[in-house]
C-alpha positions in Angstrom: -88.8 -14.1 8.6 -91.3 -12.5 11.3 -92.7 -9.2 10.8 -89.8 -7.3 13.8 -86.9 -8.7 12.1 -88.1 -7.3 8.6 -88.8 -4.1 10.4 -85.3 -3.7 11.5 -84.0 -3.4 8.3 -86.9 -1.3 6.6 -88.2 0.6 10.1 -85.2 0.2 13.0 -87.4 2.7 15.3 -90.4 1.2 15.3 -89.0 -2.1 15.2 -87.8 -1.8 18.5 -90.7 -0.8 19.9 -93.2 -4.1 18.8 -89.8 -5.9 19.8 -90.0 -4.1 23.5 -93.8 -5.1 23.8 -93.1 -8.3 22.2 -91.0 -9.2 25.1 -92.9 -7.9 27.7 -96.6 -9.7 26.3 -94.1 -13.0 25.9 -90.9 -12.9 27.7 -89.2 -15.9 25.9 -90.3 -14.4 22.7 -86.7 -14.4 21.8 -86.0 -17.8 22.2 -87.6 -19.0 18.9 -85.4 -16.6 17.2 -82.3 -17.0 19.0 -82.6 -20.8 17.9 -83.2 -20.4 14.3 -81.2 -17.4 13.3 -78.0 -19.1 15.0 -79.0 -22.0 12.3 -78.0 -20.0 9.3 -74.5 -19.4 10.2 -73.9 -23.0 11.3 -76.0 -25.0 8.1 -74.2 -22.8 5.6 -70.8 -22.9 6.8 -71.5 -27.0 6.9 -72.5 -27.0 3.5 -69.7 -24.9 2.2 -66.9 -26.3 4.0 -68.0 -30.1 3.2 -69.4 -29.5 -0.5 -67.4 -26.1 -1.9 -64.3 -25.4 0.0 -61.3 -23.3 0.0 -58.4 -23.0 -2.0 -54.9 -22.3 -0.2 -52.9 -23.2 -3.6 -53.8 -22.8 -7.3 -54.2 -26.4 -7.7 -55.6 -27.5 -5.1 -59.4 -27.3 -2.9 -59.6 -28.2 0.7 -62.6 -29.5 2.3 -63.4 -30.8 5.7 -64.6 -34.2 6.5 -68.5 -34.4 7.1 -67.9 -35.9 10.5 -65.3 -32.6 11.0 -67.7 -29.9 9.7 -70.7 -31.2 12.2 -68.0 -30.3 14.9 -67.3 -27.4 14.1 -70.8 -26.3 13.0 -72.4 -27.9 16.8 -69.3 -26.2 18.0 -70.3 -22.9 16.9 -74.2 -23.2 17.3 -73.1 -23.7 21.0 -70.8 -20.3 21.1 -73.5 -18.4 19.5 -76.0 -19.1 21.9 -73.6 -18.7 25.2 -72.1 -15.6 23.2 -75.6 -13.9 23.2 -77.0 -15.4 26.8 -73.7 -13.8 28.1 -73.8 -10.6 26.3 -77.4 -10.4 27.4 -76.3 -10.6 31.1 -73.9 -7.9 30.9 -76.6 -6.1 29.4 -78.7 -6.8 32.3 -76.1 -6.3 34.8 -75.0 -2.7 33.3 -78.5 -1.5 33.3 -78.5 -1.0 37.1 -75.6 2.1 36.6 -78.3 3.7 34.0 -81.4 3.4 36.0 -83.3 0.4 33.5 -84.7 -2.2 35.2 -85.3 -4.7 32.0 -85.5 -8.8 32.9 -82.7 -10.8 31.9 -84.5 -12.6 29.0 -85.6 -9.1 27.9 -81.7 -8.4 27.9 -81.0 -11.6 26.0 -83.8 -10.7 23.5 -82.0 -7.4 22.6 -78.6 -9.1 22.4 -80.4 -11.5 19.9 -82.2 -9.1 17.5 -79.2 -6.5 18.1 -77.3 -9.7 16.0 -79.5 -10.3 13.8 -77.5 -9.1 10.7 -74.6 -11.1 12.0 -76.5 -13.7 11.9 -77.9 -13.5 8.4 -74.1 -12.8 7.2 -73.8 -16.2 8.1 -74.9 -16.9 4.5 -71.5 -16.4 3.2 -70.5 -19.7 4.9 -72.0 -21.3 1.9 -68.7 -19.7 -0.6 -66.0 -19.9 2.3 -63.6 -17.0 1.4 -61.5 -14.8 3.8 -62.2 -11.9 2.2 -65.7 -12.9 1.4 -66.1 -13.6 5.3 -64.6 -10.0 6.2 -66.3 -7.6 3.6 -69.5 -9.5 4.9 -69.2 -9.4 8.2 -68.3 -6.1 8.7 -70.8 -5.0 6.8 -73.3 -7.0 9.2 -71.0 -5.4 12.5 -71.7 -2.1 10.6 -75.2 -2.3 10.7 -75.2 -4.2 14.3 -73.9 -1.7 15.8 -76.2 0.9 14.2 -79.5 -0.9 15.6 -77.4 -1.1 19.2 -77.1 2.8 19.2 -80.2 3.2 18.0 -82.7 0.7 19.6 -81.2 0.8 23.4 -83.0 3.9 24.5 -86.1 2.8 23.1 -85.8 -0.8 24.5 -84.8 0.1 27.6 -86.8 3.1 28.3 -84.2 5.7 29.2 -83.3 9.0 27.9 -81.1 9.3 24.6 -77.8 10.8 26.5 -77.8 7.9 28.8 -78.9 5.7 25.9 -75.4 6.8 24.4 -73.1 6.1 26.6 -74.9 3.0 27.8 -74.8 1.4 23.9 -71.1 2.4 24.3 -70.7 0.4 26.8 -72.4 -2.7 25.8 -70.5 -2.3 22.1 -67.4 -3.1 24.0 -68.3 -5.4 26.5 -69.7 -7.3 23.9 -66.8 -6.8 21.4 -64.6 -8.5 24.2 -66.9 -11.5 25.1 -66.8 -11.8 21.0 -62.9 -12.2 21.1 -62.6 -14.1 24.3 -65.4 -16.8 23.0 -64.3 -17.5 19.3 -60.8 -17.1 20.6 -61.4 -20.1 23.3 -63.6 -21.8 20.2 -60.6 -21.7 17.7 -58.5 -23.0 20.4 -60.9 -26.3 21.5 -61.3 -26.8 18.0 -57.3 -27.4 16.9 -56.1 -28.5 20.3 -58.8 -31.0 20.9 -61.4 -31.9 18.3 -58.6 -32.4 15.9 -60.2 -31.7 12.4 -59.9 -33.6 9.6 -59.0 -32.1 6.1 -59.3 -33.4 2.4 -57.5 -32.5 -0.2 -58.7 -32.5 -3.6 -56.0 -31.8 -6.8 -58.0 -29.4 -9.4 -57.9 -30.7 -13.1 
């Protein structure tokens, strides 16, 4: 894990000021990150839905197929990455109203180490478990949300009052794209790639 990301857990301040020099020294610094961060989600929820499973009776586990679960898991590597390269293009196209003038792939590196925890609360895909998957992830949205508020004023170079409301704004156009892409995900993934279940008695 690079020296930013640990910094955005232990230093969120600072951490977005080496990220804001970061980008501007390298402007697809991002991009390295983007790639392997979306990984975690999409490896662990392979391994746990093709090696542990879930349970939807008492005596019974439910797995999916291994050629099901690489589906899903490219599926969803796919969505992350259009999720944040849209996200960051909102951002980019809603800095104009608060007088930033930040490059797109500075936009789309925000987006990505604004996720980061989301990204890392991929690690539950290992145990799948709905309540598991919720306590996790809004834990992770929490704290998303937090280096959002915090880290836009910095990153963008703009005053903390316009820094509010413009973090208000990207929360919920990004909130919405959220929906509106795992929504369409869910929906290609029953309607079309068909996946295939196994079911495994217990005892």
């Amino acid at each position: 894990m690079s020296a930013p990301i640990v910094k955005l857990f232990t230093q969120p301040n600072f951490a977005w000021t080496d990220i804001r020099h970061e980008e501007e020294a390298h402007p697809r610094h991002y991009l390295a990150h983007l790639l392997l961060l979306a990984l975690i989600p999409t490896v662990c929820l392979f391994i746990g839905t093709t090696q542990v499973g879930w349970s939807l009776a008492e005596n019974e586990t439910v797995k999916l197929s291994s050629a099901s679960a690489l589906q899903l898991c490219a599926l969803l590597y796919v969505t992350i990455l259009a999720g944040v390269a849209v996200i960051g293009a909102f951002i980019r196209w809603m800095s104009r109203t608060f007088e930033a003038r930040p490059t797109l792939n500075q936009c789309i590196g925000f987006a990505t180490y604004t996720a980061t925890p989301l990204f890392l609360a991929g690690i539950a895909g290992l145990y799948p478990s709905r309540w598991l998957a919720i306590m996790v992830l809004m834990a992770a949205g929490a704290y998303s949300t937090f280096l959002l508020f915090v880290g836009l004023p910095t990153f963008m170079h703009i005053k903390k009052e316009q820094g509010l409301l413009y973090s208000a704004s990207v929360w919920g156009v990004g909130l919405l794209v959220l929906v509106t892409i795992l929504v369409k995900m869910i929906l290609l993934w029953f309607n079309v790639l068909t996946p295939e279940y196994l079911r495994t008695p217990l005892g």
